[in-house]
Structures are given as structure tokens and as C-alpha cells.
Backbone atoms as SQL, in Angstrom:
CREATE TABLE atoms (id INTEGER PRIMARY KEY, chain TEXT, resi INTEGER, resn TEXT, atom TEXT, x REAL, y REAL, z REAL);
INSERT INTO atoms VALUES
  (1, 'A', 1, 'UNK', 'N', 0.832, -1.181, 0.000),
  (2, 'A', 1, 'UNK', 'CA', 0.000, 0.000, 0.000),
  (3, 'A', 1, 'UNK', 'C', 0.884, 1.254, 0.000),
  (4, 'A', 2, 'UNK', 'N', 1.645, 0.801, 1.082),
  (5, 'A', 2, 'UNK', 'CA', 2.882, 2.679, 0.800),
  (6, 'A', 2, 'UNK', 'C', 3.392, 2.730, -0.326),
  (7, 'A', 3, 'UNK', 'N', 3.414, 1.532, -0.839),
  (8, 'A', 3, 'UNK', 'CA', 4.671, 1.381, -2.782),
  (9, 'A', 3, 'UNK', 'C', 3.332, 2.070, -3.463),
  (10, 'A', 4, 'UNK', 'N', 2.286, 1.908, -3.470),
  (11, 'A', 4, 'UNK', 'CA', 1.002, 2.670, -4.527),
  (12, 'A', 4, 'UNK', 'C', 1.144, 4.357, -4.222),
  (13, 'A', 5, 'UNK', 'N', 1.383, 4.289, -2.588),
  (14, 'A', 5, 'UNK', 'CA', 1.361, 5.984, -2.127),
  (15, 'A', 5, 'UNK', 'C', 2.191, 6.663, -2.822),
  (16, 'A', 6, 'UNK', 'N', 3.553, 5.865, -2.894),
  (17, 'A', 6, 'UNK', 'CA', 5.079, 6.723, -3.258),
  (18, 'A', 6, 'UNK', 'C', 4.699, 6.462, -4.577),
  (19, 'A', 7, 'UNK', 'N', 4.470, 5.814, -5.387),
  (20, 'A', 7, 'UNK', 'CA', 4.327, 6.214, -6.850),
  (21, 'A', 7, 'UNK', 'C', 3.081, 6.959, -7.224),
  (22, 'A', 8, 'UNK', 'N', 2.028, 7.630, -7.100),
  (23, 'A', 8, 'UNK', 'CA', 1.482, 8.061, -6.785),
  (24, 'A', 8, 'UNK', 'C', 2.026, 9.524, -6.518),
  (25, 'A', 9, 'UNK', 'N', 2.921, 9.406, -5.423),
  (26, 'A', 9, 'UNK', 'CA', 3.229, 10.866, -5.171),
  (27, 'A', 9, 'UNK', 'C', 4.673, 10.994, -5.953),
  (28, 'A', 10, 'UNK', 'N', 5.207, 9.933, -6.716),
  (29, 'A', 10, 'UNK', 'CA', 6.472, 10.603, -7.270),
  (30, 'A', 10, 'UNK', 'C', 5.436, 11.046, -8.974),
  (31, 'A', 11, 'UNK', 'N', 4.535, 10.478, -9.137),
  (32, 'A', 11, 'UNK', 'CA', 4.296, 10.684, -10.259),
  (33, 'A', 11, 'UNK', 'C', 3.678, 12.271, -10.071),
  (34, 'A', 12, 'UNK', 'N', 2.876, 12.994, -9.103),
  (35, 'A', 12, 'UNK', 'CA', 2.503, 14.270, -9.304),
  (36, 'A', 12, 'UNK', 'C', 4.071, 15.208, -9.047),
  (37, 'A', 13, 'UNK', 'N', 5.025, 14.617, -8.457),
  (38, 'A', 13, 'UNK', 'CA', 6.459, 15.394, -8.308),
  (39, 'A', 13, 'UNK', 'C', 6.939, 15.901, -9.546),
  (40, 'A', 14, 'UNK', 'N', 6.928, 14.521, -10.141),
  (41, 'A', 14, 'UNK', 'CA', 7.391, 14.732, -11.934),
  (42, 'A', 14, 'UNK', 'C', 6.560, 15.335, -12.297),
  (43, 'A', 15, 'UNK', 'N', 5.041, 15.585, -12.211),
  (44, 'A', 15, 'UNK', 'CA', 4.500, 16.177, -13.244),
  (45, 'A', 15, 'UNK', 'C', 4.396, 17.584, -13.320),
  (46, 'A', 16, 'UNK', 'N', 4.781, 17.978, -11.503),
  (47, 'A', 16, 'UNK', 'CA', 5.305, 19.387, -11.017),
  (48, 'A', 16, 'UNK', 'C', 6.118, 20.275, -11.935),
  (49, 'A', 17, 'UNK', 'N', 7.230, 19.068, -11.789),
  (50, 'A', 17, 'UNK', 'CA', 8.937, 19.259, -11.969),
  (51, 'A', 17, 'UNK', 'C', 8.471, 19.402, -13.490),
  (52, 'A', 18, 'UNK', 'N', 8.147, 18.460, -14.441),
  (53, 'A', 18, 'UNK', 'CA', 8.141, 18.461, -15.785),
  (54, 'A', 18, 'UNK', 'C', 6.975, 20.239, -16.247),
  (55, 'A', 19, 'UNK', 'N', 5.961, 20.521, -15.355),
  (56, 'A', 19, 'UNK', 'CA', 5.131, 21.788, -16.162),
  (57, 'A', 19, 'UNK', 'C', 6.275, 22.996, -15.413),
  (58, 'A', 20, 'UNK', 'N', 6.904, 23.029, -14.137),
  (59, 'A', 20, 'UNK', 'CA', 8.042, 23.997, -14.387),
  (60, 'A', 20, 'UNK', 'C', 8.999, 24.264, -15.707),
  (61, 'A', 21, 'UNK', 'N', 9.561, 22.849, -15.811),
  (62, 'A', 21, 'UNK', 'CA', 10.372, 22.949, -16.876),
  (63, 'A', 21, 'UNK', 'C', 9.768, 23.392, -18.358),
  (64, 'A', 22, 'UNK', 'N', 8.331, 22.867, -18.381),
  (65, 'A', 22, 'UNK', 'CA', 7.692, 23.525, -19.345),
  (66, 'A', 22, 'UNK', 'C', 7.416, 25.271, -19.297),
  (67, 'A', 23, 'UNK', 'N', 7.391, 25.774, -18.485),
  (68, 'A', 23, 'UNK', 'CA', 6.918, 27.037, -18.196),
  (69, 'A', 23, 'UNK', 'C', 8.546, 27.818, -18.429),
  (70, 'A', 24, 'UNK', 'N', 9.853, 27.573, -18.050),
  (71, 'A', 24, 'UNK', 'CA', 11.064, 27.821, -18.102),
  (72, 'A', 24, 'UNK', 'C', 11.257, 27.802, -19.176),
  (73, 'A', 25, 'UNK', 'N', 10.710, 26.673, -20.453),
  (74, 'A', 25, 'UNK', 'CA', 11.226, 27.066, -21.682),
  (75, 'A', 25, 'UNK', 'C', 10.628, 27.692, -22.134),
  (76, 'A', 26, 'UNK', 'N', 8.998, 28.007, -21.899),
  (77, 'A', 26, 'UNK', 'CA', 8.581, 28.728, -22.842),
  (78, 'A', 26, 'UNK', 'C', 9.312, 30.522, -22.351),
  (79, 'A', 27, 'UNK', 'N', 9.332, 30.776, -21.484),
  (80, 'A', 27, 'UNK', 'CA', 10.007, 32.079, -20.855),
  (81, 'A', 27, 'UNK', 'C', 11.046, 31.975, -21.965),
  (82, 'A', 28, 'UNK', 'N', 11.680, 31.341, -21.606),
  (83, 'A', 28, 'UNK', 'CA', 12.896, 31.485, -22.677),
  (84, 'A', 28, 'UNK', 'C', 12.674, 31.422, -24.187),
  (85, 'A', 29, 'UNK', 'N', 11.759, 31.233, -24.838),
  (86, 'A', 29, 'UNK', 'CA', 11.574, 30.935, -25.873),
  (87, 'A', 29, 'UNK', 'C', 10.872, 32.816, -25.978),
  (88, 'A', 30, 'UNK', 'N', 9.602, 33.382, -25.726),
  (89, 'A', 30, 'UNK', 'CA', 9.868, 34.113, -25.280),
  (90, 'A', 30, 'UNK', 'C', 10.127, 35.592, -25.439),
  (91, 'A', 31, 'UNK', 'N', 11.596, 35.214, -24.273),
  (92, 'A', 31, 'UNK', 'CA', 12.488, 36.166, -24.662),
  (93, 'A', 31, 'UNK', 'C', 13.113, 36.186, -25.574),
  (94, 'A', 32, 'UNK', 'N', 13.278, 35.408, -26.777),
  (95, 'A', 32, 'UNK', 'CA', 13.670, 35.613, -28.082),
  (96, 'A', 32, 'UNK', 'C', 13.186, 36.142, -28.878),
  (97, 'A', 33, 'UNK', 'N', 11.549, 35.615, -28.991),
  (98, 'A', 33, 'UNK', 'CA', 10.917, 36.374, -30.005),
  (99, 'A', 33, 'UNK', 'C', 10.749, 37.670, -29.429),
  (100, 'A', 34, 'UNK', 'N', 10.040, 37.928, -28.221),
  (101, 'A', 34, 'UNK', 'CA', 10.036, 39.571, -27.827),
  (102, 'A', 34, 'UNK', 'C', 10.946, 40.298, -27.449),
  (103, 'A', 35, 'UNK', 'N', 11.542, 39.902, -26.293),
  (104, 'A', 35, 'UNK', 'CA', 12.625, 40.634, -25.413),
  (105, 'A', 35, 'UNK', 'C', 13.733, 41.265, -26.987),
  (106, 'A', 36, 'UNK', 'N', 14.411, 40.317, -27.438),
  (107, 'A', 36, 'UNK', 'CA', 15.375, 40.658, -28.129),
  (108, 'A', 36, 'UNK', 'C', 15.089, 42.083, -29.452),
  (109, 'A', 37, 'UNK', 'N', 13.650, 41.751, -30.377),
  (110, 'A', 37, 'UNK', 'CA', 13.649, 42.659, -30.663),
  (111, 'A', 37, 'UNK', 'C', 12.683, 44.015, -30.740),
  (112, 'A', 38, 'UNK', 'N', 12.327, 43.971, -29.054),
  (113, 'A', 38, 'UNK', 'CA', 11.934, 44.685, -28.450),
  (114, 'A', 38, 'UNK', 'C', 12.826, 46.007, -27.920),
  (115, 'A', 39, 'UNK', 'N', 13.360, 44.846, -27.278),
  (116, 'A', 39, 'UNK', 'CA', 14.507, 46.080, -26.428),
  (117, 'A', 39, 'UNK', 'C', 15.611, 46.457, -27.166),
  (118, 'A', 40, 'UNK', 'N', 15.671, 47.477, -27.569),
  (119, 'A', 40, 'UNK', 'CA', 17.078, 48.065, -28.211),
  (120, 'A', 40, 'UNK', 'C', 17.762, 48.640, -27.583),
  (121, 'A', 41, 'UNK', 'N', 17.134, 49.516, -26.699),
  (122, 'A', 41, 'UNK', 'CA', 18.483, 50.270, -26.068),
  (123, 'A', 41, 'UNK', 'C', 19.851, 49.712, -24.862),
  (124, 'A', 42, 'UNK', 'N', 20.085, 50.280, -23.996),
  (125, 'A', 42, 'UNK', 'CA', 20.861, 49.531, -23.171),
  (126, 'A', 42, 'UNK', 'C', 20.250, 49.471, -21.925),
  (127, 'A', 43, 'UNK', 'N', 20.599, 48.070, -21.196),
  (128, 'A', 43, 'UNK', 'CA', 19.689, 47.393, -20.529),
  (129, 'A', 43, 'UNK', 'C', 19.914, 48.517, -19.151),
  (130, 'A', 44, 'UNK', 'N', 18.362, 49.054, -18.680),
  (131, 'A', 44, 'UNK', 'CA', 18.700, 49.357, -17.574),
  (132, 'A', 44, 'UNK', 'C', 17.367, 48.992, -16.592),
  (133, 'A', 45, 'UNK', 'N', 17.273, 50.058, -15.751),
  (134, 'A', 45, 'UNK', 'CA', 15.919, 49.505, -14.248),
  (135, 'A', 45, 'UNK', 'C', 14.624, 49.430, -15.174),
  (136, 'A', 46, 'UNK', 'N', 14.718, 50.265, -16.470),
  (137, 'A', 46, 'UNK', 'CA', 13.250, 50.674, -16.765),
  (138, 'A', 46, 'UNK', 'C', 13.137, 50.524, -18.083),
  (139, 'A', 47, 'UNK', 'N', 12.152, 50.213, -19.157),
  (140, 'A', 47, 'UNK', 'CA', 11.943, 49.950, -20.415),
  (141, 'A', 47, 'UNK', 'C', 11.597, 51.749, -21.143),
  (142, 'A', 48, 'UNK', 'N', 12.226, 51.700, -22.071),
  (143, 'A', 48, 'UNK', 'CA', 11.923, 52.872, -22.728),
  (144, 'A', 48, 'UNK', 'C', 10.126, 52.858, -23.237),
  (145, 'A', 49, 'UNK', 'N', 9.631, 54.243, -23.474),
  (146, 'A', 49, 'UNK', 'CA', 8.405, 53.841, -23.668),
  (147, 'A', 49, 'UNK', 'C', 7.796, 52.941, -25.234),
  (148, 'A', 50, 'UNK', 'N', 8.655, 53.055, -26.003),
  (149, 'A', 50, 'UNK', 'CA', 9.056, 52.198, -27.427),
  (150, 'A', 50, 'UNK', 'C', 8.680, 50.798, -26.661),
  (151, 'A', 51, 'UNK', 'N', 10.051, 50.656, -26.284),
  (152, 'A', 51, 'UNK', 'CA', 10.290, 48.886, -25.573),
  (153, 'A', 51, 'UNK', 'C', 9.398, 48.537, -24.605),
  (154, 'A', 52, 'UNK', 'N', 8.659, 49.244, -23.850),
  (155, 'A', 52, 'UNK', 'CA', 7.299, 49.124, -23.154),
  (156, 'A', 52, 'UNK', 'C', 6.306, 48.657, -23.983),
  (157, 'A', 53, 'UNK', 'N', 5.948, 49.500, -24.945),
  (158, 'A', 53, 'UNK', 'CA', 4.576, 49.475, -25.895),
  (159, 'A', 53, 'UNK', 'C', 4.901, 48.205, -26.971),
  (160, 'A', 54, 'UNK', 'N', 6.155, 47.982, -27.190),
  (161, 'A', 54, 'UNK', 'CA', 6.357, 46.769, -28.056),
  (162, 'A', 54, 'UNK', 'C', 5.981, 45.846, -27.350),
  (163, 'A', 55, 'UNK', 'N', 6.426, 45.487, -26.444),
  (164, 'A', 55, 'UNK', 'CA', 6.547, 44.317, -25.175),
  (165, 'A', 55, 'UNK', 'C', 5.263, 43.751, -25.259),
  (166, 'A', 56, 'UNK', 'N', 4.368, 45.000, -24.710),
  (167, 'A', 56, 'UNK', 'CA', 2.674, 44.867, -24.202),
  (168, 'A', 56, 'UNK', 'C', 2.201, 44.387, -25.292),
  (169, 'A', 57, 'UNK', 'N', 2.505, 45.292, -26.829),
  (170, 'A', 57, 'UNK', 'CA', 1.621, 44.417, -28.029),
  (171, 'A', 57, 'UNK', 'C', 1.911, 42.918, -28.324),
  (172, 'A', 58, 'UNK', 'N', 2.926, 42.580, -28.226),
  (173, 'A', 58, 'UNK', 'CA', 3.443, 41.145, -28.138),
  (174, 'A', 58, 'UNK', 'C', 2.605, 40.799, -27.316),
  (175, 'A', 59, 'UNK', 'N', 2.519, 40.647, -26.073),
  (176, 'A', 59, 'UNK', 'CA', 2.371, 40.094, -24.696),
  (177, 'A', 59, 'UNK', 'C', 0.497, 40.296, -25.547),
  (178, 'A', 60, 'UNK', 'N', -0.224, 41.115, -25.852),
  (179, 'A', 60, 'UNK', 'CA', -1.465, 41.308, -26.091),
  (180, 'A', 60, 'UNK', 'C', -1.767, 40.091, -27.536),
  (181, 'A', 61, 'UNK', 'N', -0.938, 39.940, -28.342),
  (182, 'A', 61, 'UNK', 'CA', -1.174, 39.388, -29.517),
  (183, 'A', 61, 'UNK', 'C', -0.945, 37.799, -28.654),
  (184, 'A', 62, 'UNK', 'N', -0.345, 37.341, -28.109),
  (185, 'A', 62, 'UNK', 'CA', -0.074, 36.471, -27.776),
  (186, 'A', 62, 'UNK', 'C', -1.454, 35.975, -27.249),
  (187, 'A', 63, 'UNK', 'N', -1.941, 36.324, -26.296),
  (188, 'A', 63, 'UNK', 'CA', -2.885, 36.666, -25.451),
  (189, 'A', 63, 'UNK', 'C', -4.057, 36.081, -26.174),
  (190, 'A', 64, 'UNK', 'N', -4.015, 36.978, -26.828),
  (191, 'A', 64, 'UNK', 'CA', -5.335, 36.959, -28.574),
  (192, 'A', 64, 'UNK', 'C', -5.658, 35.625, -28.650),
  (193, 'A', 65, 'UNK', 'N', -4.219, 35.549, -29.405),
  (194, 'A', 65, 'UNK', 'CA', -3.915, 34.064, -30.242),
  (195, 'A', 65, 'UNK', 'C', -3.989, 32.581, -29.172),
  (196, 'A', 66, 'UNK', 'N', -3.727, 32.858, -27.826),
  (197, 'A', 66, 'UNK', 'CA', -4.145, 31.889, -26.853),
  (198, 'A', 66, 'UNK', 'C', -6.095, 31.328, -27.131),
  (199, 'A', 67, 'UNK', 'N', -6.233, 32.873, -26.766),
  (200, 'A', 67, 'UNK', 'CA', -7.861, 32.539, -26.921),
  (201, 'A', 67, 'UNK', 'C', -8.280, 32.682, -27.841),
  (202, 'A', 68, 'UNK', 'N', -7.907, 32.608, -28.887),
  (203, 'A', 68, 'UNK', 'CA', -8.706, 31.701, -30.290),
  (204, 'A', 68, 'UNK', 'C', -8.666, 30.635, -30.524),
  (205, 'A', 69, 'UNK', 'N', -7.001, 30.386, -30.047),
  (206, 'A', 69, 'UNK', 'CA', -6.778, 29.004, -30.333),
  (207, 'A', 69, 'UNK', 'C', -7.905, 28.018, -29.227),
  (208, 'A', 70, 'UNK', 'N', -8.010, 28.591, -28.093),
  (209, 'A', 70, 'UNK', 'CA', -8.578, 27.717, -26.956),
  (210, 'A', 70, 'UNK', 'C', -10.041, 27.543, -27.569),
  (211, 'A', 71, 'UNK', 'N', -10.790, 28.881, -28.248),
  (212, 'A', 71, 'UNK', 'CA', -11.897, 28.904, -28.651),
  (213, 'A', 71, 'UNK', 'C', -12.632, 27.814, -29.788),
  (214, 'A', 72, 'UNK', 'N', -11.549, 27.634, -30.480),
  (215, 'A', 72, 'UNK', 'CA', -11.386, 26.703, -31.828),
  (216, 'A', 72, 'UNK', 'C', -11.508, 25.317, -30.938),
  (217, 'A', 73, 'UNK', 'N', -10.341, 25.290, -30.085),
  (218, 'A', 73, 'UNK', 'CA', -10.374, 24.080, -29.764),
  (219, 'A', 73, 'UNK', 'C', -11.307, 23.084, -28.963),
  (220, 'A', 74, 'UNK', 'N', -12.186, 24.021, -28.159),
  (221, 'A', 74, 'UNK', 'CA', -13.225, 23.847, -27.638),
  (222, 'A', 74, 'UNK', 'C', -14.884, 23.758, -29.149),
  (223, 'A', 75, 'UNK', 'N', -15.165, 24.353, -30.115),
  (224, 'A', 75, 'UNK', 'CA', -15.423, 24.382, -30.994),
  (225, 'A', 75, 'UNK', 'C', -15.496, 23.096, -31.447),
  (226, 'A', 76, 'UNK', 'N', -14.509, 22.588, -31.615),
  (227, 'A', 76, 'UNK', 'CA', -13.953, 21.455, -32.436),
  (228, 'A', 76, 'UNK', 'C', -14.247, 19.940, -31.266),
  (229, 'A', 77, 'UNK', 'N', -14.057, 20.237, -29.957),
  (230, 'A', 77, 'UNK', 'CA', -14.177, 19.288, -29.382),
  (231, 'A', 77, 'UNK', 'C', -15.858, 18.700, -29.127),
  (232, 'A', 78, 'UNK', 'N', -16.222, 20.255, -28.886),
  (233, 'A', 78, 'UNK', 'CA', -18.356, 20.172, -28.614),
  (234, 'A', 78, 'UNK', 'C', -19.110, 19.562, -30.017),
  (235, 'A', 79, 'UNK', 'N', -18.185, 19.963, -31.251),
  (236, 'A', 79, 'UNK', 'CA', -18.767, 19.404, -32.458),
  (237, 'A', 79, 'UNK', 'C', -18.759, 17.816, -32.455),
  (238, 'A', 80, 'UNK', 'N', -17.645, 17.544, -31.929),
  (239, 'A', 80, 'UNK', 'CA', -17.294, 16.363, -31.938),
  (240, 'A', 80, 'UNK', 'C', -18.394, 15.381, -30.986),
  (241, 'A', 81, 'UNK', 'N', -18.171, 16.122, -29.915),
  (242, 'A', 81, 'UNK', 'CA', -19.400, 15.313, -28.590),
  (243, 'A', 81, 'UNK', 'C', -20.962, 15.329, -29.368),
  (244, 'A', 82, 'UNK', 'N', -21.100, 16.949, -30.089),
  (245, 'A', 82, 'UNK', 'CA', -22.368, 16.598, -30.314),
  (246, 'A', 82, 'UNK', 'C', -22.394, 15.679, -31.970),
  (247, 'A', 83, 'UNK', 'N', -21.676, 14.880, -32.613),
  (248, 'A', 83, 'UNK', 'CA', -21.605, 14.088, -33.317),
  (249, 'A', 83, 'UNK', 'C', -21.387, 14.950, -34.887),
  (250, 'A', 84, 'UNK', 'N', -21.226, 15.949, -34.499),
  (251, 'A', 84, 'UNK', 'CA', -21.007, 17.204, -35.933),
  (252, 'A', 84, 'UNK', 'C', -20.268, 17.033, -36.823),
  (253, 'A', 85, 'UNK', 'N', -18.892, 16.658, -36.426),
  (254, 'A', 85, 'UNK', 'CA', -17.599, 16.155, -36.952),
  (255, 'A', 85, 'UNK', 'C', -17.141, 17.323, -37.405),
  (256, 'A', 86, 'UNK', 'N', -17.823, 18.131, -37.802),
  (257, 'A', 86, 'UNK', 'CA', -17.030, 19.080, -38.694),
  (258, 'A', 86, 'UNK', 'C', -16.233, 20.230, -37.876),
  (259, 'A', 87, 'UNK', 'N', -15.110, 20.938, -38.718),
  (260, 'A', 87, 'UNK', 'CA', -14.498, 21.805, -38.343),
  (261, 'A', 87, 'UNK', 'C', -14.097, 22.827, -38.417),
  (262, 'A', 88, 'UNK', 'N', -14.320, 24.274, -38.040),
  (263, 'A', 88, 'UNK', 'CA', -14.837, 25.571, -38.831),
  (264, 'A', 88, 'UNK', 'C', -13.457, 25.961, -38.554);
């Protein structure tokens, strides 16, 4: 019964450990597409208002594109339950 507990609890550890590591790359991923050619000037405490307003439209388009995609995908799944098949 404790061998079911400990696997059990190593498996939500990993699955911890594994959506950190997921969340770490996407940060990093990221900062490539935005950070880099966002920020031009030299790095200091505060974002110029350029590198501010770039940042946010990124960070907003992103945003967007989350919830369409989620919208679609939900779309696509209710068609499916209700026997629709199809996919707009």
C-alpha cells in the first residue's frame, strides 16, 4: 500500500517538476521572439516607452492568439461530442 502511495506521489512530483520545466522554456523561448527585438536600447531599471509598448503588443497578440486558439479548440471538441464532426 505505501509502494502505490510513493508512486502516486512521485508521479505528481514529476509532473510538477516536468510543467516547471515547461513554463522555463517557454520564458525562454519568449524572450527571443520579444525581449530581443523589443529592447534596443541599453539594458537598464526601466523599459523605454518604445520597448514598453512593443513588449505589451506582443504580450497582447499572444494573449489573442491563446484565446482563439482555446476557442477553436473547444469548438472542435463540442462538435465532436455533439456528433457534428465538422471543423470551422
Amino acid at each position: 500500500m505505501a509502494h502505490i502511495y510513493l508512486q502516486k506521489e512521485l508521479a505528481v512530483f514529476l509532473e510538477k517538476q516536468q510543467a516547471e520545466a515547461r513554463l522555463h522554456q517557454s520564458i525562454h523561448n519568449f524572450t527571443g521572439i520579444w525581449f530581443v527585438p523589443c529592447v534596443t536600447g541599453t539594458p537598464s531599471t526601466r523599459f523605454s516607452r518604445g520597448e514598453e509598448s512593443c513588449l505589451s503588443n506582443c504580450v497582447e497578440r499572444f494573449l489573442d492568439t491563446s484565446l482563439f486558439m482555446v476557442r477553436k479548440i473547444e469548438e472542435q471538441r463540442s462538435a465532436l461530442e455533439n456528433g457534428n464532426g465538422k471543423f470551422t
